[in-house]
Structures are given as C-alpha cells and as structure tokens.
C-alpha positions in Angstrom: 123.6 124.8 62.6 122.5 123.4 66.1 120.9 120.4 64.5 125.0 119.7 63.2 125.8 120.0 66.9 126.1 116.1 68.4 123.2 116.0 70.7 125.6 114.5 73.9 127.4 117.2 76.0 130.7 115.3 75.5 130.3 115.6 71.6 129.4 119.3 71.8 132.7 119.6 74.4 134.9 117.6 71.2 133.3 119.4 68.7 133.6 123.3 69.9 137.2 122.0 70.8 138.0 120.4 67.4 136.1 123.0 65.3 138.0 125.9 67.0 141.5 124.6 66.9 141.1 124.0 62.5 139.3 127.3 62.4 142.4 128.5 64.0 144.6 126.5 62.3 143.0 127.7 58.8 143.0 131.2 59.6 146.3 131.8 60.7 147.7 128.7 57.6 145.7 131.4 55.3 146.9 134.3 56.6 150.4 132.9 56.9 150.2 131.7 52.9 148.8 134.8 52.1 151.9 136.9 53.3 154.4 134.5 51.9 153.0 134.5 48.2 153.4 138.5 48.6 156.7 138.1 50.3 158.0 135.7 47.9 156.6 137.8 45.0 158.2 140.6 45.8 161.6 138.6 46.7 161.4 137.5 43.2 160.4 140.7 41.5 163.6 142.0 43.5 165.3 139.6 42.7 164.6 140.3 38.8 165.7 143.3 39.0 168.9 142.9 40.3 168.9 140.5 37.3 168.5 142.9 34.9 170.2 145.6 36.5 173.6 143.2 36.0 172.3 142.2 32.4 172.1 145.4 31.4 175.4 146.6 32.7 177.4 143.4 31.2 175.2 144.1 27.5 176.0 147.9 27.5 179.1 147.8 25.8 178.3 145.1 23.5 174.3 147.2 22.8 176.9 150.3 22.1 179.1 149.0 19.5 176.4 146.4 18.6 178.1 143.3 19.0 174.9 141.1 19.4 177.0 138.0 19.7 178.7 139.1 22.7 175.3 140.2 24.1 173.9 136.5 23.2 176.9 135.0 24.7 176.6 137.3 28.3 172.5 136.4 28.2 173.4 132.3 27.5 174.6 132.1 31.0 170.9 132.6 32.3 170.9 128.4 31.2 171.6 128.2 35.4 168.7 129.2 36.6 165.5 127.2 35.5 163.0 129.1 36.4 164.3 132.1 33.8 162.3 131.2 30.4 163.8 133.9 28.6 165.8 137.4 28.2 166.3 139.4 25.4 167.9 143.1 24.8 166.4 145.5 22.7 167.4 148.6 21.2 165.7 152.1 21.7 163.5 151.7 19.0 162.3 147.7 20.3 164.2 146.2 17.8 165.7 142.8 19.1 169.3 143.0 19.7 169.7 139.6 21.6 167.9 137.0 23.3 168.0 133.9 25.5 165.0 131.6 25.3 165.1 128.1 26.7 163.6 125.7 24.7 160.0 124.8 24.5 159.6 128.7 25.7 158.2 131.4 23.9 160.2 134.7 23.5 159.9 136.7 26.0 157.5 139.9 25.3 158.8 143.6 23.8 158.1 146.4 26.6 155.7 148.9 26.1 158.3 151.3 27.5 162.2 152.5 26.9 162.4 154.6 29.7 161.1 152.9 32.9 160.6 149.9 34.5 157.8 147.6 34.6 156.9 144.6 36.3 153.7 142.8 34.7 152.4 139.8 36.7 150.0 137.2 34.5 149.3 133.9 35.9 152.4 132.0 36.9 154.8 134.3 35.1 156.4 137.8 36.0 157.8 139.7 33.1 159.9 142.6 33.8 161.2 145.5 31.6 164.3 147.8 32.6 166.1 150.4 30.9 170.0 150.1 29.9 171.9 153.3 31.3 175.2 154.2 29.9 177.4 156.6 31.0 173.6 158.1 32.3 172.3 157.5 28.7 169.3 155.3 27.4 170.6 152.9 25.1 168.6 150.4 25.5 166.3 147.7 27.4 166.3 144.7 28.8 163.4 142.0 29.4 163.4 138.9 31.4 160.4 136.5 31.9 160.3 134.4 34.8 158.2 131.3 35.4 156.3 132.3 38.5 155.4 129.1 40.1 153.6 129.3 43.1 151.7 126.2 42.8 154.2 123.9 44.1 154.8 126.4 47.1 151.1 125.9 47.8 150.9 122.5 47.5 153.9 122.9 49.9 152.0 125.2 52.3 149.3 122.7 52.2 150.7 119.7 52.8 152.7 120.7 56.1 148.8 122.1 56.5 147.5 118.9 56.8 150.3 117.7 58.9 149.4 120.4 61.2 146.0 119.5 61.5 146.4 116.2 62.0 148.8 116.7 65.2 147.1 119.4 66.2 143.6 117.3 65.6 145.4 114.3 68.1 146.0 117.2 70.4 142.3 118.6 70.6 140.8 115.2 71.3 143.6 114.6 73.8 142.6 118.0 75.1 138.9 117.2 74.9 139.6 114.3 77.0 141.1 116.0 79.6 138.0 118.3 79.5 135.9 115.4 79.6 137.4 114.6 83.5 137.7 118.3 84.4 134.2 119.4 82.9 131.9 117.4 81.5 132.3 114.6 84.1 130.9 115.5 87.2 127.7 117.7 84.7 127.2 113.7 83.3 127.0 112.7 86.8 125.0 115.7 87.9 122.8 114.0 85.2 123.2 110.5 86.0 122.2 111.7 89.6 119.0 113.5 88.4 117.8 111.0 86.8 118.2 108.2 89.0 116.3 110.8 91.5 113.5 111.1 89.0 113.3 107.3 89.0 114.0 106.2 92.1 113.0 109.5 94.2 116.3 108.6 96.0 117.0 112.0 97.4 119.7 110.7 99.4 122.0 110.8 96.3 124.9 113.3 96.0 127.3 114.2 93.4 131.0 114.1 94.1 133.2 117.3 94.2 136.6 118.0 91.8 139.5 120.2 91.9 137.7 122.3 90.1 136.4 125.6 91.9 133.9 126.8 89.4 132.0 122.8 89.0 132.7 122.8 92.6 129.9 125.9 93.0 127.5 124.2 90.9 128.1 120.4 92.9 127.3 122.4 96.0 124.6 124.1 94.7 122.9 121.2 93.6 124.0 119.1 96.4 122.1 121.5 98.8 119.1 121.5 96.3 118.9 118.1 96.7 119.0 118.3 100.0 116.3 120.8 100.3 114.0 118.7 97.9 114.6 116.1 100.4 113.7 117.7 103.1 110.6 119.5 101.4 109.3 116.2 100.0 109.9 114.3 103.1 108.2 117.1 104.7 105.4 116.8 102.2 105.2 113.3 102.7 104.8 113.1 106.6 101.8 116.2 106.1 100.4 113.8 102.9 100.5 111.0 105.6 98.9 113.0 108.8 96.3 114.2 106.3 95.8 111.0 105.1 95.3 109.5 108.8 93.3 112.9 109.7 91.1 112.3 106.7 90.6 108.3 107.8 89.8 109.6 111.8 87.1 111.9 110.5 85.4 109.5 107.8 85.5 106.7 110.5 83.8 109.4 112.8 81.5 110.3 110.1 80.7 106.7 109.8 80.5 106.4 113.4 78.4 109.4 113.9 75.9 107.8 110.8 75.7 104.4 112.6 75.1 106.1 115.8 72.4 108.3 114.8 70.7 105.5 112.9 71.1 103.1 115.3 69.7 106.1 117.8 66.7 105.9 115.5 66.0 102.6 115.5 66.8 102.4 119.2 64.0 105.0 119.9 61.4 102.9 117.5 62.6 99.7 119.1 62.3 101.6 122.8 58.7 102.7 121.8 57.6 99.3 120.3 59.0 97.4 123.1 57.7 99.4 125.7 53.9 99.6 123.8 53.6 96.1 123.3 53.5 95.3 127.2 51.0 97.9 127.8 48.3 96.5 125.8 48.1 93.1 127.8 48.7 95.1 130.8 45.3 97.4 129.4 43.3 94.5 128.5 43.8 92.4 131.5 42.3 95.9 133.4 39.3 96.0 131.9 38.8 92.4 131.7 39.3 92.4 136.0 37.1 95.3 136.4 34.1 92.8 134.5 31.8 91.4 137.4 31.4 87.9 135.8 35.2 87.0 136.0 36.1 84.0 138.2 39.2 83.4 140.6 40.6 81.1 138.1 40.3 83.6 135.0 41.3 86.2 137.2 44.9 84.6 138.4 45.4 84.0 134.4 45.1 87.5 133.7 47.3 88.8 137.0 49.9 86.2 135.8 49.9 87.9 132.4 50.4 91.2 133.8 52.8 90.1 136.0 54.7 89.1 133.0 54.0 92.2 131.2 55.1 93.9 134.0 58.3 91.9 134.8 59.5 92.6 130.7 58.8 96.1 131.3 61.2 96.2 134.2 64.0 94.1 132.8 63.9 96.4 129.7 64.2 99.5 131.9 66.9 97.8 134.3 69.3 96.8 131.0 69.0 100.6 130.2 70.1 101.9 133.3 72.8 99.5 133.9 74.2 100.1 130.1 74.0 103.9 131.3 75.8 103.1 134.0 78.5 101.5 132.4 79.0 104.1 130.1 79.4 106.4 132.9 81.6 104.5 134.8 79.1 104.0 137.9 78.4 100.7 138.2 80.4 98.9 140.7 80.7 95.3 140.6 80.1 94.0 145.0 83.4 91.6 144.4 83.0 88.3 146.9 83.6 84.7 146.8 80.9 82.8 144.9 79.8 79.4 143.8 79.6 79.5 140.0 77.2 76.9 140.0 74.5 78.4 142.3 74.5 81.5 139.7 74.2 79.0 136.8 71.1 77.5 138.6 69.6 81.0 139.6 70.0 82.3 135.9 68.1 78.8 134.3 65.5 79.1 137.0 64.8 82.8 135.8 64.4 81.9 132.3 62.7 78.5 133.1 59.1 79.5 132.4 59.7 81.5 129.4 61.7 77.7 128.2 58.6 76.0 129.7 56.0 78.2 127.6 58.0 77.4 124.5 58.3 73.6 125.2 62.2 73.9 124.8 64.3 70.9 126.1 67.8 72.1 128.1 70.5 69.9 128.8 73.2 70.7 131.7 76.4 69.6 131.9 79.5 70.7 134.3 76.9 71.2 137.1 77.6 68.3 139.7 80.0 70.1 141.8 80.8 73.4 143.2 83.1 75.8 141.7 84.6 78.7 143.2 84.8 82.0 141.9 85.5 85.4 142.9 82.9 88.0 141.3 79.6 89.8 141.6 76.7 87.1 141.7 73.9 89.0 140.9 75.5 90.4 137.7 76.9 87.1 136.5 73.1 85.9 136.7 71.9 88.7 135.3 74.6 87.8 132.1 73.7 84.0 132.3 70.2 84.7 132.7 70.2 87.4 129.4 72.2 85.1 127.2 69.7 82.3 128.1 66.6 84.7 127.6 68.3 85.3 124.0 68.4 81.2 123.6 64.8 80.7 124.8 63.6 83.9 122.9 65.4 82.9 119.1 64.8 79.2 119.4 61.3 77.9 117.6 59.3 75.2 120.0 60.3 71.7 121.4 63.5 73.3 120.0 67.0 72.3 122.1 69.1 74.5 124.4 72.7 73.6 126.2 74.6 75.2 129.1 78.0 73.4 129.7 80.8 74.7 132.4 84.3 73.2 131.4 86.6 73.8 134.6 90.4 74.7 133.0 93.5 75.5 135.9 93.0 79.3 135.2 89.6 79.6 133.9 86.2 78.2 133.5 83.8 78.1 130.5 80.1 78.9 130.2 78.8 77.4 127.0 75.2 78.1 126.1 74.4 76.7 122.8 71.0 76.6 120.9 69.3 75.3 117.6 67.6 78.7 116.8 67.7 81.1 113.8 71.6 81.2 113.9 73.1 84.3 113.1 74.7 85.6 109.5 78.7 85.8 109.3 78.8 89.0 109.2 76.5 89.9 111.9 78.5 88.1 114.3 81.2 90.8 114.3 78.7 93.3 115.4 75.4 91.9 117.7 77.9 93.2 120.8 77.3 96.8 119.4 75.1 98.9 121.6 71.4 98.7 119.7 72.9 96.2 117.3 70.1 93.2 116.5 70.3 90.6 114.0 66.8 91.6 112.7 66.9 95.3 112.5 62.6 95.7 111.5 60.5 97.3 114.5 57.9 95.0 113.9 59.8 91.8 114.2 58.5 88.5 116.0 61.1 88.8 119.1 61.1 91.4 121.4 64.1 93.2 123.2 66.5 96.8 122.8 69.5 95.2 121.5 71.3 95.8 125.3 71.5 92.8 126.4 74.4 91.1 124.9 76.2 94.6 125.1 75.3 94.5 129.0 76.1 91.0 129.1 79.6 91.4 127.4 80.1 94.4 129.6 79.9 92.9 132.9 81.9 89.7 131.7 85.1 91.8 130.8 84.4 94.0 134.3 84.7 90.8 136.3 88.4 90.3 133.6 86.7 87.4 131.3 85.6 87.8 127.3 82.0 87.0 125.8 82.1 85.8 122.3 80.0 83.9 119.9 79.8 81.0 116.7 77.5 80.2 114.5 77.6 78.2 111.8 74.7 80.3 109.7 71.2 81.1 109.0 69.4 78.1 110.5 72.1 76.3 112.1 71.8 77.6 115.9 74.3 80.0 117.8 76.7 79.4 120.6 77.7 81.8 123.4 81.0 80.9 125.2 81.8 83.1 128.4 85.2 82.9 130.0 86.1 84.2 133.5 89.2 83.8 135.6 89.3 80.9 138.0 89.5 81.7 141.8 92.3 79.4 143.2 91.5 79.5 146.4 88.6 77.0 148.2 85.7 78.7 149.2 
C-alpha cells in the first residue's frame, strides 16, 4: 500500500486529499442508494396496496354476482400505468375470475393464500396478493404484478455519482492546492534549505515563516537548529583550526628540538676535532724544542707553527663566547665614527698569510678613498676578517678571491667573492644556522665550528645591515655581500 503512495510529499498531500473526499463521496452515495431502493420499495409496495385495496372494492360487486366482464372492464383501466404488467381476480377457490395482462406479459401468478396479504419480491418485479372483503366477508382475491425496475434508478443514482465526483474531484485538487501554499510549502523549502546546507554547508540559510501557527513552530525550531549547527560547527572549525596550528607549533618544535640536538652532536664532535687537531702540532713542536740538536732557524719554524696553532685555538674559543654572548644579549657593540676602509684593510691583513700559504690571488676594489661609517670597528673586522678566513679556507691554491665596496647614498656594499667549492642551493638557505656547515663529516679537509658566519651575520644586523650569500653551485665559487647603513656625516 505505501509503495501506491507517490513518493513526493505534494503527491502524498493530493492523494490522502483526493482518496478521502471519493471514499467519502462513495460511502455516503452508497449509503444514500441503499436507503432509497428500501424507501422506494416500500413506497411502491404501499403503493400496491392501496392499488388493490381500490381494485378489490370496485370488483366486489361484480366477484358477487359474477359478472367477470364488469370486473375485466374495472381492471382494463390499469392500461395507465406502465409499470403494472398485470392484475387478475380470483375467486375463493383460485379460480380466475378476471384479469388484465399487458401484452408481451405473462399472467400474473395465483396466490398461495385467500386470507392474507403477501408481498413476494423476485428480481425486478413485486407481486402482491390481497384479499376481497365484502360486507367483512372473503369473497375473493386480488393479484397485481408490478415491474420493479430499479435499474434505471441506479443508473440514475450513478450518474449524478459521477457528476459528484467529478466536482467534488476539481474541488480536492483546488483544495490540495491551497494546502500546497499553507502546508507543504514552507516543509519543501525546509527541504530545499537542508539540502542546499548539506551541499554548500551554508548555515547562514533560513526558512521563511507563514500565517500558519503550527509550520510556524517547526520554522522556528529549525531555524534555531540551524542556528545552533552554525554556531557548533563554526565553533568546531575555529578548535579544528587552533589544533591544527597547535599541532604545526609542536611538530616544528619537534623538528626544531631534532635539528638542535643533532646539530648539538655534531657541534660537540666538531668542538672536539677542532680543538684536538691544534694540539698535536702544538705537542710535536714541544718535544721537537726540547731536542738539543735543533737550530735557531728550525726552532723559529716550529714557534711559528705553534703560534698558529695557538692563534686557531683562540679564534675558535673567542667565536664561542661572542655567539654566547649574543644569545644572551651581552655583547655591546662600542658605537663610534669609523673609516670603513681601515677595517677592510685590518681584516685582509689578518687573513693575509693564511691567503699567502695558499698562493691565493686577491683583487681590491672600492678601496681608494675613505668612507665614513658609524659602528664598532673591531667587530666589523672581526666579520670581514671571518668571511675572508671562509674565502681563503674553501678556495683550492693559486685560486682567486675579491673584496669590492660599492658606496650607494644610504648604504655601502662589502662584496667578497671566491672561486672555491661553491655551495649547494639548498644549503644556502641554512650555512647562517648556528653549527650549520656545508660539509657536515668530522673528519673533513677544512676546519672551523660552524660560528662564524652565524657571528658574522649577527654583528652585521646589530650594527642595522643584512649578510647574505649566492652561489651559482657546486664548483662555481660563493659570494658574500654585506650591507650597512651609510653614515652621512664627514668624519
């Protein structure tokens, strides 16, 4: 039965409206026929025998001094009505005393009885039996057989029926219609709503209110739903996204805290290397001084080696305290008005026998007049002088090394350039980290922490400038570029 039902709320709304107005209309059309067929039967069995009441009163006379003609002649006037087939008299022993019959009718039956009255009902005809009273005397009886039909009443009945459904179909589906606007409107736009929500997640979306006060309840009790969905999902939402950026902070400080303790490790190996490989020359030139045969000239080649040893040894140990002091915030930069050339010149004649031992070649350009600056000399040599040591230390023999200073209005360039190793794309992003080396092995060729381009870097944005670096690859050399603020005033 639900699988009859449209599946569509309207259809469901035209169909209960539809199927209860012709249930209606069929019951109270049956019940209403029902009552009439008895009504009209028992009009016509009345009817009948009001008939034969008169019948037998006019054939009395004629039955008593048996006249049949005048009894034929008093039934002949039964011709009037159609619907009376037949009507005979009989005596008291059923013979026939007179009858009526209308052609292409049979005769109408004898009756079982003398004495009373029957009324026998077959099909579509009523026969009815009555005595004849005279002067409170049986004489005889009379019998009439009527044609009973009911058929054309029904077809009747059933024809103003189907008129009746047929208006009162028109007037369902205008109903329905008007149910449609008042009902099952605003639940299809509840449902248009829902499932614009589920596609768009658009809780924003409201349904409109009617005139009507019980689909007013449910609009506002969906409309604070939604409202409440909003608000939970939005809710959800901002605590998916504050999780989300929770869950990024701590796998960036996991990552950081990874790097750190690995780069901690190599830092210490590196520290231990760097700090083992100066002691060995500084060990061996011992010894060799305490042996008697050594001359002056062997001698001062062996003090000049440990003087070197000795001089690595304390610029490894001063990059680590200044980097600690940066990171506690207690270096202090001695601010005064400097010549940027005289640090340039101090910083290649630090690194000058290192360049000398290599047989490297430097050009200098930008150098043939002053230029003031305000800053801290000794640390701008000490970044000039590290950046250079990284040049000399990275850069095979006879091999080339640069330092330009290009003078702009606001700011001045120090360019130191090289043909060395070169460094990887994607180490160039992070040789400024603190331990960070190109070559991460302990046991590499060049020696140093990793500090010094952090340090150098450091100090250059304390004095307000930026340290950055190019290289074109593997191979192809590196180039440092340091920029610092331009003093305007004259020294």
């Amino acid at each position: 039965m639900i699988k009859l039902l449209p599946q569509s709320l309207r259809g469901r709304v035209i169909a209960v409206v539809l199927v209860t107005t012709f249930a209606t209309l069929a019951v109270a059309m049956a019940t209403l026929v029902a009552y009439d067929a008895q009504a009209y039967r028992q009009a016509i069995t009345a009817d009948l025998i009001t008939e034969a009441e008169i019948l037998g009163r006019t054939n009395a006379p004629a039955l008593v001094f048996d006249d049949p003609q005048a009894a034929r002649e008093n039934l002949a006037v039964l011709h009037a009505r159609p619907a009376l087939v037949a009507a005979a008299i009989y005596r008291l022993n059923g013979e026939l005393f007179a009858s009526y019959i209308r052609p292409e009718s049979p005769p109408p039956k004898p009756p079982d009885t003398h004495t009373g009255e029957t009324v026998v009902i077959e099909g579509d005809e009523i026969r009815l039996a009555r005595p004849i009273v005279e002067k409170d005397e049986v004489v005889g009886t009379v019998a009439i057989s009527y044609r009973y039909d009911v058929r054309k009443r029904l077809e009747s009945y059933l024809l103003i029926l189907a008129a009746v459904m047929l208006a009162s179909g028109c007037v369902a589906v205008l109903l329905s219609t008007y149910l449609q606007t008042r009902i099952t409107d605003p639940i299809l736009s509840m449902t248009d709503v829902v499932r614009q929500v589920m596609t768009d997640r658009n809780f924003s979306l409201r349904v409109s209110r009617t005139d009507t006060r019980e689909i007013n309840v449910l609009v506002d009790a969906f409309n604070e739903m939604m409202v409440e969905v909003g608000d939970r999902t939005e809710a959800l939402a901002k605590s998916n996204q504050v999780l989300q950026a929770e869950m990024a902070v701590r796998t960036a400080a996991e990552h950081a805290l990874t790097a750190a303790n690995r780069n901690k490790d190599q830092f210490l190996a590196t520290l231990a290397h760097e700090l083992r490989n100066p002691l060995a020359p500084l060990a061996n030139g011992l010894v060799l001084l305490k042996l008697p045969a050594q001359n002056s000239v062997e001698s001062g080649k062996v003090l000049d080696m440990m003087g070197r040893q000795v001089r690595q040894m304390v610029r490894l140990i001063d990059d680590l305290l200044d980097v600690s002091r940066i990171a506690t915030d207690k270096l202090v930069l001695r601010v005064a008005e400097i010549d940027l050339v005289d640090v340039i010149e101090a910083a290649v004649e630090s690194v000058t026998p290192a360049m000398v031992e290599r047989r490297h070649h430097l050009t200098m350009t930008g150098l043939d007049r002053p230029l003031p600056l305000r800053g801290d000399a000794i640390r701008l040599v000490q970044v000039v002088s590290n950046l250079l040591h990284n040049a000399a230390k990275f850069t095979p023999p006879e091999g080339h090394i640069g330092i330009a200073l290009n003078r702009h209005p606001d700011s001045v360039d120090i360019i130191i350039s090289d043909n060395g190793i070169g460094i990887a794309p994607d180490t160039t992003t992070r040789i400024f980290n603190l331990f960070e080396q190109a070559d991460q092995s302990v046991e590499r060729a060049q020696q140093g922490l990793g500090v010094g381009l952090t340090l150098a870097r450091r100090l250059v944005v304390l004095h307000g400038g930026s340290l950055d670096v190019q290289s074109p690859g593997l191979g192809q050399g590196a180039e440092f570029t340091v920029v610092l603020p331009r003093a305007r005033d004259p020294l």
